[in-house]
N, C-alpha and C positions, 0 to 999 in steps of 0.2 A: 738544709744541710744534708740532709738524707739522697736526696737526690747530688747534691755535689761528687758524693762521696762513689756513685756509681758511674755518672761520664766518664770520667778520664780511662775507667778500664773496659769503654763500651759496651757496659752492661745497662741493664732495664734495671729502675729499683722493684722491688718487688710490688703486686697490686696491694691495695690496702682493704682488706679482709676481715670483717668483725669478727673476734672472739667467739667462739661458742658459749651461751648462754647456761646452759643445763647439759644434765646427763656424764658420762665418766669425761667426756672431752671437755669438760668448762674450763676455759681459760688459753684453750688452743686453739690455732687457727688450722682448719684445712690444707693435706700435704698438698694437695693441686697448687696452692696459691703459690709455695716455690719456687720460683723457675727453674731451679739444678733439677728439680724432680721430674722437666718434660724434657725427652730427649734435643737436642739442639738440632737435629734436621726436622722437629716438628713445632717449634715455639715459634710463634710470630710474634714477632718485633711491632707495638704499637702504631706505627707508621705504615707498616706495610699494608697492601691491599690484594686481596686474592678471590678469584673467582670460584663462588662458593656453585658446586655440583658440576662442575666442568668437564666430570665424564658425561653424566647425562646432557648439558648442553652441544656436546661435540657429537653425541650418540642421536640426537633430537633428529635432524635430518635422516638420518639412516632407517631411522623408525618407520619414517615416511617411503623410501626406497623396500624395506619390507613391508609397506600396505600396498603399495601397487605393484610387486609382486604377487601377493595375496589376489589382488584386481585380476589377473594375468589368470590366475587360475579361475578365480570365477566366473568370467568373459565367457568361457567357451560356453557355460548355461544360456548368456543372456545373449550373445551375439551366433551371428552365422557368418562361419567362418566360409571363405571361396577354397576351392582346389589352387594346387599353386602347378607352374610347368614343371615343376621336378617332379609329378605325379601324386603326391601327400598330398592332405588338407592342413593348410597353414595353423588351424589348432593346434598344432602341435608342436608347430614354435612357437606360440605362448604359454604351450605347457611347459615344458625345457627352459626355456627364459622365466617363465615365472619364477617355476621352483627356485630358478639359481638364483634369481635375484631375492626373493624371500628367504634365503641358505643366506647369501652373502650381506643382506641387510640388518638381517638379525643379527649375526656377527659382529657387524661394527656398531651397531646399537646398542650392545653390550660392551663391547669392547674398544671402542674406537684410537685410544692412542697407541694399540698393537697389533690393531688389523689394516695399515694402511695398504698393502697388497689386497685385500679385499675390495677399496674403492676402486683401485684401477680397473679387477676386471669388474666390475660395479657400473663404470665408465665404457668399457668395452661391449657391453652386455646394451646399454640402454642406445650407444650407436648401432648397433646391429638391430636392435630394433625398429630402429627409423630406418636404416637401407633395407629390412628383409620383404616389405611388400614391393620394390624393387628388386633386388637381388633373387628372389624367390619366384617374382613374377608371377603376384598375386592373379588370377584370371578374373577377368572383366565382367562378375556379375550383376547382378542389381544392387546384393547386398553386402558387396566387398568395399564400396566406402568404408562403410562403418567399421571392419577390422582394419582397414588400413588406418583409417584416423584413430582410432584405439590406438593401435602401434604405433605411432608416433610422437601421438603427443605423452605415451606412457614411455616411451624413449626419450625423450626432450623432458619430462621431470625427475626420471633416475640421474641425468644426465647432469642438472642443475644441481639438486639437491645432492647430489655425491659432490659436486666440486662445493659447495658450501659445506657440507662434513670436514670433508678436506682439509678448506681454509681455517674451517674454527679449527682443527685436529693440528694441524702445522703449528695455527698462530701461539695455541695454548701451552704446546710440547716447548715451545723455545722460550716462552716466559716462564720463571720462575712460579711456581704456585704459593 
């Protein structure tokens, strides 16, 4: 009957909440149990389903975009970096790109459903890094493989991993939470 009496005005009946046993509350139920008492953009509806931590799910990849930023900085210890034809040593475009990318990843690893201008240049940053031992015209030493495959394959996983931020960040922004 209790339930009847709540359909037709599309309401929830209320949960069913044991009494308080002891103490000055005996014989009343907790104001939470309510439901006028939770604001109506924040009560879920029993049926509904909702993706429980969905900033940090959406932020997950990015976390990853800020570790291999972090890489970007640390490289230049473990690797030897070549001279490039613009006269610089190429270190110093994974210094510059590290930082930004460890700036920019930490950002939306915090914040991902407000930082999507973030992933683009996110996006921008990890293709540049797959053309700059091209573009930059790494020189042909013994041990310029090894920063060239650094860079790229550290370009080709900002690269993925930002468009999977992305897509969780899109998909979860247009579903209702």
């Amino acid at each position: 009957m209790a339930k009847a009496r709540y359909r037709h005005r599309g309401q929830v009946p209320p949960p069913m909440v044991p009494e308080e046993q002891y103490g000055p509350w005996k014989g009343m139920r907790p104001p939470h149990t309510n439901p006028s008492a939770v604001p109506a953009d924040r009560y879920q509806r029993p049926g509904e389903r909702s993706v429980p931590f969905r900033d940090v799910l959406a932020g997950f990849p990015s976390a990853f975009v800020f570790l291999v930023g972090v890489w970007l900085l640390v490289d230049l210890f473990l690797l030897d970096h070549p001279g490039t034809a613009a006269g610089f040593d190429a270190m110093w475009n994974d210094v510059v790109v590290g930082a930004a990318l460890a700036l920019l990843g930490g950002l939306r690893a915090v914040s991902p459903f407000s930082t999507m201008w973030a992933g683009w240049l996110t996006i921008g940053l990890g293709g540049w890094l797959i053309a700059a031992p091209f573009a930059l015209g790494f020189r042909a030493e013994a041990d310029s493989a090894a920063a060239t495959t650094n860079d790229m394959i550290a370009g080709g996983l900002v690269i993925v991993l930002t468009l999977v931020g992305m897509a969780l960040t899109a998909w979860w922004r247009r579903k209702p939470s």
